[in-house]
Each structure stands twice: as C-alpha cells, then as structure tokens.
VEXMAR-517155 format. One record per residue (C-alpha): x, y negated, z. Coordinates in pm, whole numbers, plus 50000, padded with zeros to 5 digits. Each point is the difference from the previous one (the first is absolute). Layout:
<rs>
XYZ ...
</rs>
This chain:
<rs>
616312358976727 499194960150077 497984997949641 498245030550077 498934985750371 499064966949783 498795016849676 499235041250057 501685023849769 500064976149710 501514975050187 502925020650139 500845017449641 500004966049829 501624976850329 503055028349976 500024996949562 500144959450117 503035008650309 501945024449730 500524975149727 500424968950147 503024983149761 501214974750295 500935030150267 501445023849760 503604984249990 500005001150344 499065039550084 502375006049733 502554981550108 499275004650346 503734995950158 500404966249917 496804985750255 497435015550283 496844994249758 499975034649964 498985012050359 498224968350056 497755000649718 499335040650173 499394987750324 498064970049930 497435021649796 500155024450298 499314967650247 497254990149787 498535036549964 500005009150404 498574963050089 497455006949703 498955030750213 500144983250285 497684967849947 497825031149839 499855029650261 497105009050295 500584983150315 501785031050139 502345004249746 500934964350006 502535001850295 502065026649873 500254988549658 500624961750182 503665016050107 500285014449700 499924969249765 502234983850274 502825026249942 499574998949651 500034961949925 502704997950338 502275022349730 498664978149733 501104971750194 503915010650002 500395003749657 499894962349924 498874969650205 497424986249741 498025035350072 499084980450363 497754975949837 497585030149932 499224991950339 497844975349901 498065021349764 499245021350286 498724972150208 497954983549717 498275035149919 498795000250360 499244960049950 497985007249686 498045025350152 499344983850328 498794968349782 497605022249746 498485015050346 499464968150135 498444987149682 497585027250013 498854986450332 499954964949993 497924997849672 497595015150174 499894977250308 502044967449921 499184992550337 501835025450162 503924993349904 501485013650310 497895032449964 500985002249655 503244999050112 499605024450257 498225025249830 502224998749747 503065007450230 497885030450171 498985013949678 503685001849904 501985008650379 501635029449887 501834985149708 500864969550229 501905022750201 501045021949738 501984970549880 501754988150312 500895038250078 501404995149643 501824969550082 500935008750315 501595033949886 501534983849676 501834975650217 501325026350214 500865019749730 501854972849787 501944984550317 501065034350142 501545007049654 501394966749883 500934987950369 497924967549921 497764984150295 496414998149907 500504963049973 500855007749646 495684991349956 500684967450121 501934994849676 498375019849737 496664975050177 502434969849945 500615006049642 496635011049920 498684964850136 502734981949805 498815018249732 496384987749970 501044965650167 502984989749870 502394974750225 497845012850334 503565011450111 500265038649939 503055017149838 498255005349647 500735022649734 503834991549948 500815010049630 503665013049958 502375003949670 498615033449895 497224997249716 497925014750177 499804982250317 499274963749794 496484989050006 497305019349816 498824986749663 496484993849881 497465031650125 499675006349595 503765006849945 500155022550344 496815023449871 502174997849621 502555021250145 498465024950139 499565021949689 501474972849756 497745000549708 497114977149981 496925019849920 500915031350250 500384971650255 496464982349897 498315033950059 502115007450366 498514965450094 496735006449915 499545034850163 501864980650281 497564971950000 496805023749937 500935017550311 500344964950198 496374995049885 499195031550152 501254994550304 498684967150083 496825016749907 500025029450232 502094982050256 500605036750177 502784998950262 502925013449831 499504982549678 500184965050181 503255014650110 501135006649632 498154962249945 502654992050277 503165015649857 498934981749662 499494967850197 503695000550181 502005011549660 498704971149820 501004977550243 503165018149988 500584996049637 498404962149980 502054979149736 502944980550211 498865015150322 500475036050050 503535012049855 499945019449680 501105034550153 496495000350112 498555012349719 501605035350069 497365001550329 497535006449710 500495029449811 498355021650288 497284977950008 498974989649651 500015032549819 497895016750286 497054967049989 500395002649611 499035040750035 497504988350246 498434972149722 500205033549697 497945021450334 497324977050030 499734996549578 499535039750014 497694999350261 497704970649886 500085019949640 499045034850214 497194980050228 498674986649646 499855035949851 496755010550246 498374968049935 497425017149660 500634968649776 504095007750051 499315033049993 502065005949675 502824993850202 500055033150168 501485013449600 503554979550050 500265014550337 501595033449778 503065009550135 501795000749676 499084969049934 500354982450335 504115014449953 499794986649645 499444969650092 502714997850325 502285016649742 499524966649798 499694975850250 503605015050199 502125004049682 500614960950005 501185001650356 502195032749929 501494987349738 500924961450127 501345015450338 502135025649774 501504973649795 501194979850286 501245031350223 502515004949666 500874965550002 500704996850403 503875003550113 501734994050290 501884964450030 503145025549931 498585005749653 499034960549930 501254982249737 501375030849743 501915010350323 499405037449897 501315023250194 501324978550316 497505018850204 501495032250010 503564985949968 498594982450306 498735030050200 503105020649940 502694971150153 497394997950287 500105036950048 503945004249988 500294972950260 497375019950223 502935025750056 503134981949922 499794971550190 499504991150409 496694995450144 501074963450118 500634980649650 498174971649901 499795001349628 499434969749775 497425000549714 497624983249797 496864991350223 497505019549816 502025031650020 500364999650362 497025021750102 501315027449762 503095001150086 499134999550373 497645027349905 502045021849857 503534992750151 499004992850363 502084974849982 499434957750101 499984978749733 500714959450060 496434992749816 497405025849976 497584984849798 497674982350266 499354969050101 499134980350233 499495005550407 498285033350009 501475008150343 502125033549900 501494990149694 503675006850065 500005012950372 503325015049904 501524959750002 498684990450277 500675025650280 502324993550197 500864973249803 501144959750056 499344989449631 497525010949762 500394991249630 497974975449846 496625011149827 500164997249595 498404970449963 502184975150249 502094982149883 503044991150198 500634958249997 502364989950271 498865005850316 496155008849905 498125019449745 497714994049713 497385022949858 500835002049624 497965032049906 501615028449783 501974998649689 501054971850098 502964993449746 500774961750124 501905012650326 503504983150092 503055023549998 501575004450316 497275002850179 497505027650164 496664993849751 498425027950169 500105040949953 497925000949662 502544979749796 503125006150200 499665038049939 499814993149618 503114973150000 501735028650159 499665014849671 499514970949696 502764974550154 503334992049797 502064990250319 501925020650242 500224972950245 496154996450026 499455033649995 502765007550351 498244971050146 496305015149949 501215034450158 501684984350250 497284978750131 497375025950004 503115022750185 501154976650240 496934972350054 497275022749957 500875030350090 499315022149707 503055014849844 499555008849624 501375036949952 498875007849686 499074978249669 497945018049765 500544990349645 497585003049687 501034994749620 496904985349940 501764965950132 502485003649718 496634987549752 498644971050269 501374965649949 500645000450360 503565018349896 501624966549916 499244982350279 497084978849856 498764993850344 503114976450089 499914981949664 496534990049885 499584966050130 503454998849778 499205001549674 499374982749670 497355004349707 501095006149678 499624972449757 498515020449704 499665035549947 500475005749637 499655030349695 502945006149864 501565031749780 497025016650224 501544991750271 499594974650259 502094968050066 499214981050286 501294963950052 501214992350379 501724969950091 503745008949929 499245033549814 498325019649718 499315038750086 498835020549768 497535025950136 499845031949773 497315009649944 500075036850100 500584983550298 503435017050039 502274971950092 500134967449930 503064974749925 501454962949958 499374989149649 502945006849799 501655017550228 498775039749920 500785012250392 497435007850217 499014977950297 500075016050316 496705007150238 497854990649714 496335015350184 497245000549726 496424999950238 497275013949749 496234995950086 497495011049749 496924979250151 497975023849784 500355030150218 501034986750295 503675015750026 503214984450048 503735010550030 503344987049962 503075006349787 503524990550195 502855003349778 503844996850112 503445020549940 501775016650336 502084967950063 497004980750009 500914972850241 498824964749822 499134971750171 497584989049752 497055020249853 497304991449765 496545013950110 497465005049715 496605010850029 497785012249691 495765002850027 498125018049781 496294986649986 497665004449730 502225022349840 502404968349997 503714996150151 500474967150212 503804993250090 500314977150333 503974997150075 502194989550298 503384994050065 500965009550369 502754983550220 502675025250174 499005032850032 501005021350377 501535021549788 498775041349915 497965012150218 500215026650256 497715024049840 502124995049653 503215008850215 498735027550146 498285020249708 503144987249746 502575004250265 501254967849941 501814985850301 498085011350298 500894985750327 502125024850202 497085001850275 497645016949745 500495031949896 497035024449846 499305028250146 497525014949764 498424997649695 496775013549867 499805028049702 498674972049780 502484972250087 497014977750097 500484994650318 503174999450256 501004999750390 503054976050092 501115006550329 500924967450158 503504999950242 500064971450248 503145006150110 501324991449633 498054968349992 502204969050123 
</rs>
C-alpha cells in the first residue's frame, strides 16, 4: 500500500515483490519467538503507511487520520524503544515541507523572509496541527500504557543531540553486548544484507535511488515525508553512530521507495508511448509480454529469498544441533503442567523467550539486554535485590561491563546472568556451582528451581571446564606425522593424536588420555565442532586440548596442554548419570533424549 501511494499500481505490486523477499528479515518472521522484530517490522510499516496518508489527505480528513497515526505509531512505540526515534521522521516530514513552501516564496521576493516564512506556515496550518494532535495523542497514548511521564522526550531530544554533536552532554546511543546493538558498519555492508546477493541489491538501490530523484523533483508533501523517513534511517544506520539493529527499521521502508523507483520507470516508459517518435512503445505494453518480462525480472528474487528461508533455523537448530528445537518445545510444554506457576528456571540466555513463551514460566536470563524498563518485572517486585544484568561483571564491591561471552570471568563470583546461567551447566565443580545458586537464592533473590539441560553441551569445549584453565596452558613444541597419526611434542610429554580423532595417548604407553577435546574448524565452509573423548571414570587432572583446521582443503594441528581440569562437568553427570549431586534430580526427559529438566532441591544443598 506505501509503494502504491509513492508509485501507483506498479509501485505497490513490485514494493510488496521487494517486502516478500527481503533475505535479512526472513530468519526473523521465521523464527519469530526468539525477538519482537516480527510485530515491529508490522507496525512500523503500518506507522509509516497511516502517517503516509496523513502528510497526504484533504484538510478535513487530516484530523481524524492525525489520531489515527498517533494510536498506531503509540502501539508502534511499545513494541521496542528504538521505534520512538520515528518521531523525528515525523517532525522532519513536516520540516521538509514547511522549508520547500517557504522556498517557493522567498525566491520570488528575497526581500520578504518573514513573509516567506509566514506564508509558508499558513499554507501548511492544518498539518502543523495535525502533528501536535499527533504528538500530543501519541504521548498520551504511550505514557497511559507504559506508566512513563512524558518527560521520556526530554531524553529521546538528549540523545538525538548527542547524536549529531557528540560530547554536548546527552545520553547517546549506548551499544550493549548483543550483536546487534554494536555500532552500525559502513552504509554499503547495511544495504548488502538486505537481500544478500550483490546484483539484486545494486538494482534495490537503484529503484531506491531513482525514486529519491523523483521526489526531490516533485517535492509533493508526502514524498518529503518518505524523503524524511529516508533522511532519519540513515542517520540511524551511520557507520559507528547508529547501532547495527537499525538496519531492521528498513525493510518497511526500502522495498516500498524501491517499488516506488520500478513505478516511476513504468510510468516515464507509458508517458513516452503517446509522444509519435516513441510511439512504438505502445507494442511492449502487451500484457503477455509485460508478465513475461516481471516473470524474468522476479525469478531472481524468488529464488534467492527461497534459498535462504531453507537455510534459516532457530538458534535451537545452530551448529548441527538438529532436532533440539522440538526436544526443546516438548520439556517446555511438560513443565507448563507439571510444575508451579512460581519457579524460576535457569537456561541458556537465548532460549529464554521460548521457554517463557511456551512454559509461562521466569527464566534468570531471557535473552535481552540492557535497561529496557520491563525486562524482568518478575525480579524486581517486591523485591530488595535484583540480579545483575549479563554483561556486569561482579569485582569486589563494584561492577565492570565486560559484554557477553565473556569466557575470562573469575570463579566464585556473580559475572552476571548471561554466563552464570551457562556455568550452571558447563562447570566441573560442585562447590562453585552451590555457591552460584546460593548467591542468586539468598543475595539476589532469585531462587533457581529448575536447570534445563541440553546434550548439545556434551560436543562444546565448554564441558571440560576450558573457561577456568586457558590462561593455563602450554603450546606444543612440534606437531608431527607419524604412522598417520599425530605426535605432538609438549614439554614433559609426547601424545599421539589418532588420527580418526578417536583418542589420543602418551607415546609408548597405548592407553588413552583422558578429556582429550579435538575442536575442528573447516575455514572453508565456515563450520566448527568439537570432539571430547573420556571413559565414565574420567576424573584427570590433566588434559591435552588439540585443535585441527581445515583450510584450503589442508589440516593445521595447533596443540595445548591444560593445567588442572574442575573435573566432569554437570551436563556430562547428568545425561551419563555419573555422580550427580544429591540436590539434582531429573524430572523429565524429552522423546529424543536431547534435552532434560533437573529439578533443583535447596533444602539438600548445604
């Protein structure tokens, strides 16, 4: 509907080909559970659409359709806080407009600013007050349903102001661990992943840019506002400026200005046709032709947004984790109606969403970040202590920002609900494990009920407590061929690798080495998983840690020797049965032995 405002009936056929196979949105509608881009990329095309009718309707319908756009972007506005800088959008449309008025008038007395001015305002009233009725409405809207003051403008005017002037004391554009909250990259790479292949980008640019020309040409109200929206989400997206999650503010907008670029190519080619030297033209206007030709020109589109829609998982399914999702879903639905309403459960961070989803039960991370004002309102009710975010780090009496992933965290210590939730899982020692549920039970408040386990952990080198032991390790001297195999030359030992990477073993000796974790990465396609190996009684204090790349079609052996393990990890306990502490105790298992629910029993733990 927005490229047929901007572009007629071509526009709109070709702006919704653009919307419907746009690569960079189509893991997230498929995979909608895991973030809000879903509904926000549905609302902010809605916001755009109303406010496009708005900057474009009579001066009667302009009020009504003023409230309109205001409960539309005020919904908008919930969904994430970002959607608020739209804001500005909506005041430079009006800006742009008021501005090509007042050009109009002053180039035709230069000595007459202040009538220019004024004339310009007049000529324009009723979208003047269409947008404050907006604003004012919006506000009530958004503070009525989030609770908020309407001083929340004096911020989002702070950190647009720190934005263009950097240092003039606004809050800025804070960037958290997430990927997608760093800074943007250059504008080339942003546009690159919108449909991810090179030429079908070149030619969404072009109809994008063709359409720009057109509206600085025309310079009709509602197109400046679409000049507007392009203006804002650049800004939005500028390399090291805006934050890279930016880009998502675009797939409304660019496929609908790229449909309006392919409307104005059909209708310079149909205004050509009744000119008599063009009058050939009128011959390709054949309707079997003209499809034909879209036939043509959509089948590279089709078939690039097909191949990616295969290719897109869920995080559940990353890494060769094949059927984790569903082993996933069906724990989460057995705890919906086996377990109390008031558990806090414990899993990885970028399952928390789901399993909130589907369980309706609290999880200790949930997959966001940063201070978005509701994120975890079941921790802080009521509550004296809230536990830390994911990214702070706990060192002494203060707290460091660290970001995620973080794997150089101290042991006994709160490092923050991201990587505590996953030691939970990965670490060796019982000790350090009763300490981390009893600080988030008794300091923060937040007792962990439930640990959900996945065998996935059994393959990631996490399993032998790598985390505790990498800045203790030494390089092998020399990695050598020998028999096939491979014998590597540490400092007091040589291990011989097999090479079916099976096991590995002191030269001369025949037994296997315990914990022996092969990491393989084949730089050629981009994958990478690991190989543990060790018997039931696995309990060494020393482990050899070899990793094998494949580039080129070439293996590359880099070897370490690690200093004392924390012994097997949780996980490996749990899924082998191998000495689990008496406070754990599963309580179900999925169909696929994937995934499992330990039930945690604080009354056990001393």
């Amino acid at each position: 509907m927005i490229g047929k405002d901007l572009g007629g009936e071509v526009g709109g056929a070709s702006a919704a080909l653009f919307f419907a196979t746009l690569v960079s949105s189509i893991y997230w509608n498929k995979t909608g559970a895991f973030d809000r881009d879903c509904i926000q990329t549905l609302l902010g095309a809605w916001t755009l659409f109303v406010t496009l009718k708005f900057f474009r309707a009579s001066r009667e319908e302009k009020p009504k359709l003023a409230v309109v756009s205001a409960m539309v972007y005020g919904i908008y506005g919930l969904t994430w806080s970002g959607s608020l800088f739209i804001i500005m959008a909506i005041l430079g449309g009006l800006i742009l407009i008021l501005l090509a008025g007042f050009g109009g008038k002053f180039f035709k007395n230069v000595s007459d600013p202040v009538g220019a001015i004024y004339s310009s305002i007049k000529m324009h009233l009723t979208t003047v007050i269409g947008v404050v009725l907006m604003m004012i409405v919006f506000t009530a809207v958004f503070s009525v349903t989030t609770g908020q003051q309407p001083v929340f403008w004096i911020n989002i005017s702070q950190t647009v102001v720190s934005f263009i002037f950097p240092g003039s004391g606004g809050e800025g554009l804070s960037t958290g661990a997430a990927s997608e909250e760093r800074p943007a990259g250059p504008l080339g790479d942003t546009f690159a992943k919108f449909y991810a292949e090179g030429l079908l980008t070149a030619i969404v640019v072009s109809l994008m840019i063709i359409a720009l020309i057109k509206i600085l040409w025309s310079r009709k109200p509602h197109e400046l506002y679409i000049l507007s929206w392009f203006i804002v989400l650049i800004l939005m997206v500028w390399p090291d400026k805006g934050l890279a999650r930016f880009d998502r503010m675009w797939w409304p907008l660019l496929p609908a200005m790229a449909g309006a670029g392919l409307g104005t190519i059909y209708s310079l080619f149909t205004g050509l046709s009744f000119d008599p030297s063009w009058e050939w033209l009128k011959k390709l206007q054949n309707p079997f032709l003209v499809a034909i030709v879209m036939i043509f020109f959509a089948a590279p589109f089709v078939v690039n947004a097909q191949n990616a829609a295969e290719g897109a998982a869920p995080p559940t399914e990353w890494n060769y984790r094949r059927g984790y999702d569903n082993g996933l879903l069906e724990s989460f639905e057995w705890m919906r109606t086996n377990t109390p309403e008031g558990i806090i459960v414990s899993i990885e961070w970028s399952f928390g969403h789901l399993m909130t989803g589907v369980a309706r039960r609290p999880s200790v991370v949930d997959g966001a970040g940063g201070d978005i004002g509701e994120e975890l309102t079941w921790q802080t009710e009521n509550r004296e202590y809230v536990p830390p975010d994911y990214v702070d780090w706990q060192i002494g009496e203060g707290v460091d920002i660290v970001g995620s992933g973080t794997q150089n965290y101290h042991s006994y210590s709160i490092n923050g609900r991201r990587p505590d939730a996953d030691r939970l899982t990965v670490t060796g020692s019982e000790e350090e494990l009763k300490f981390l549920l009893n600080t988030y039970r008794d300091n923060y408040l937040s007792q962990v009920d439930y640990i959900i386990f996945s065998k996935d952990a059994l393959y990631a080198k996490d399993v032998l407590g790598t985390w505790q032991v990498t800045e203790n390790r030494s390089s092998a001297k020399s990695v050598d061929s020998v028999d096939g195999d491979y014998l590597i030359e540490f400092e007091n030992d040589n291990v011989v690798l097999l090479s079916s990477f099976t096991g590995a073993y002191i030269q001369g000796s025949g037994e296997n080495l315990e914990g022996v974790l092969v990491e393989i990465v084949n730089y050629d396609y981009g994958i990478a998983y690991y190989l543990p190996y060790f018997r039931n009684d696995y309990q060494a204090s020393k482990y050899v840690f070899t990793t094998m790349r494949i580039k080129d079609g070439k293996q590359q052996i880099a070897a370490f020797q690690l200093g004392d393990s924390r012994g097997r990890s949780m996980t490996h306990r749990i899924f082998q049965e191998y000495k689990i502490p008496p406070y754990l105790s599963v309580e179900y298992t999925s169909t696929n032995q994937l995934i499992k629910v330990v039930r945690v029993d604080h009354s056990l733990i001393p």
